[in-house]
C-alpha positions as CSV (number, residue, x, y, z in Angstrom):
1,X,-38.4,-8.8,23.7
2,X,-35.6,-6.6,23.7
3,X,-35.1,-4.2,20.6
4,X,-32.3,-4.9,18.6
5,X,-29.4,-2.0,18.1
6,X,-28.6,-0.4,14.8
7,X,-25.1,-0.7,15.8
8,X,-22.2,-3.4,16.3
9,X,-21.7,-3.9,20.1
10,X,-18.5,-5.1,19.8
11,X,-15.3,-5.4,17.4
12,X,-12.0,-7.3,17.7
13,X,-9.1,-6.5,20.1
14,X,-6.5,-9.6,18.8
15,X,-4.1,-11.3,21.1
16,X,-1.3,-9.9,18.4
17,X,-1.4,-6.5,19.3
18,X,-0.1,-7.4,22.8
19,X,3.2,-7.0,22.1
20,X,2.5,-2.9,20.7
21,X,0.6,-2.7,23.9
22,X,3.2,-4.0,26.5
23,X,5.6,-1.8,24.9
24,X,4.3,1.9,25.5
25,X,3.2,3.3,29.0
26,X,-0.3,2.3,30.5
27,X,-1.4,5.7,30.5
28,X,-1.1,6.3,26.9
29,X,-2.9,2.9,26.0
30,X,-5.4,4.2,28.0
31,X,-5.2,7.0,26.1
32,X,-5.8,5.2,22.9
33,X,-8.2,3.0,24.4
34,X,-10.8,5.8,25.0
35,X,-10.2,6.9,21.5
36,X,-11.0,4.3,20.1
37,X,-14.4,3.3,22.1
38,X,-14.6,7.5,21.2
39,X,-14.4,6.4,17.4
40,X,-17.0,2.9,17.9
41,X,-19.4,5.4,19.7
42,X,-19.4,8.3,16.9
43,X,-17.1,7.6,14.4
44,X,-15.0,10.7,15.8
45,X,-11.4,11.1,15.7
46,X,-10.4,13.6,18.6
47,X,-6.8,14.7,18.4
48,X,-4.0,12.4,20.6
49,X,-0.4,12.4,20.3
50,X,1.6,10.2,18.0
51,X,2.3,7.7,20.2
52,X,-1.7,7.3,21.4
53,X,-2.0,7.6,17.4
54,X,-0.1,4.4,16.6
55,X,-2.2,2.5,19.1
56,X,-5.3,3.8,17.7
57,X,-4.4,2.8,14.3
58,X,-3.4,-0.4,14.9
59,X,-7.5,-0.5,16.4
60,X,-9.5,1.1,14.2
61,X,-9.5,-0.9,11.6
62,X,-11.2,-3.8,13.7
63,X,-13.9,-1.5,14.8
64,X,-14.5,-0.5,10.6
65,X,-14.5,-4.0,10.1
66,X,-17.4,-4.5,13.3
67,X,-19.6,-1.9,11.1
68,X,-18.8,-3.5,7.8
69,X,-20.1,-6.4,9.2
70,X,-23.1,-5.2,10.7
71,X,-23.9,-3.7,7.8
72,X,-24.1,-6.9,5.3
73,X,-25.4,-8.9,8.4
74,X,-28.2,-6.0,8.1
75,X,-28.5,-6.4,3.8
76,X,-28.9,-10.5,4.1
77,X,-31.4,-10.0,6.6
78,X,-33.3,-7.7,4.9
79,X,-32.9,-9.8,1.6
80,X,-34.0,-13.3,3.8
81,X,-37.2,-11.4,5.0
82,X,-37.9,-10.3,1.5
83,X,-37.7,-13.3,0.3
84,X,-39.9,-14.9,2.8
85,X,-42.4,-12.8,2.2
């Protein structure tokens, strides 16, 4: 049986945003892209232009929400087994 992670593997990327991402260069959501998977992995912010910024904001709060989440998905579990036994 495969170990389960202490971590989200995933958070939303909404069809909405694809109007902010058709309308800067590829290069700088590509920029913003790695931030963000930068951010999911550590919760670091490294240091990107405004533009790359913008992007990145309009992200990260889906990625807080992934490990918000997680974390109550964690508590009721907890709470269930507690319960059970």
């Amino acid at each position: 049986m495969a170990k389960k992670s202490n971590r989200p593997m995933w958070f939303k990327l909404f069809l909405n945003l694809k109007a902010l991402v058709d309308s800067v260069p590829d290069e700088t959501v590509g920029k913003a892209i790695k931030a963000i998977f930068t951010y999911f992995d550590s919760k670091e912010i490294v240091e990107m232009d405004p533009l790359v910024f913008a992007i990145f904001s309009s992200l990260k709060p889906y990625v807080d929400e992934s490990f918000s989440d997680f974390e109550l998905t964690r508590a009721r579990n907890r709470e269930n087994i507690k319960s059970r036994w």
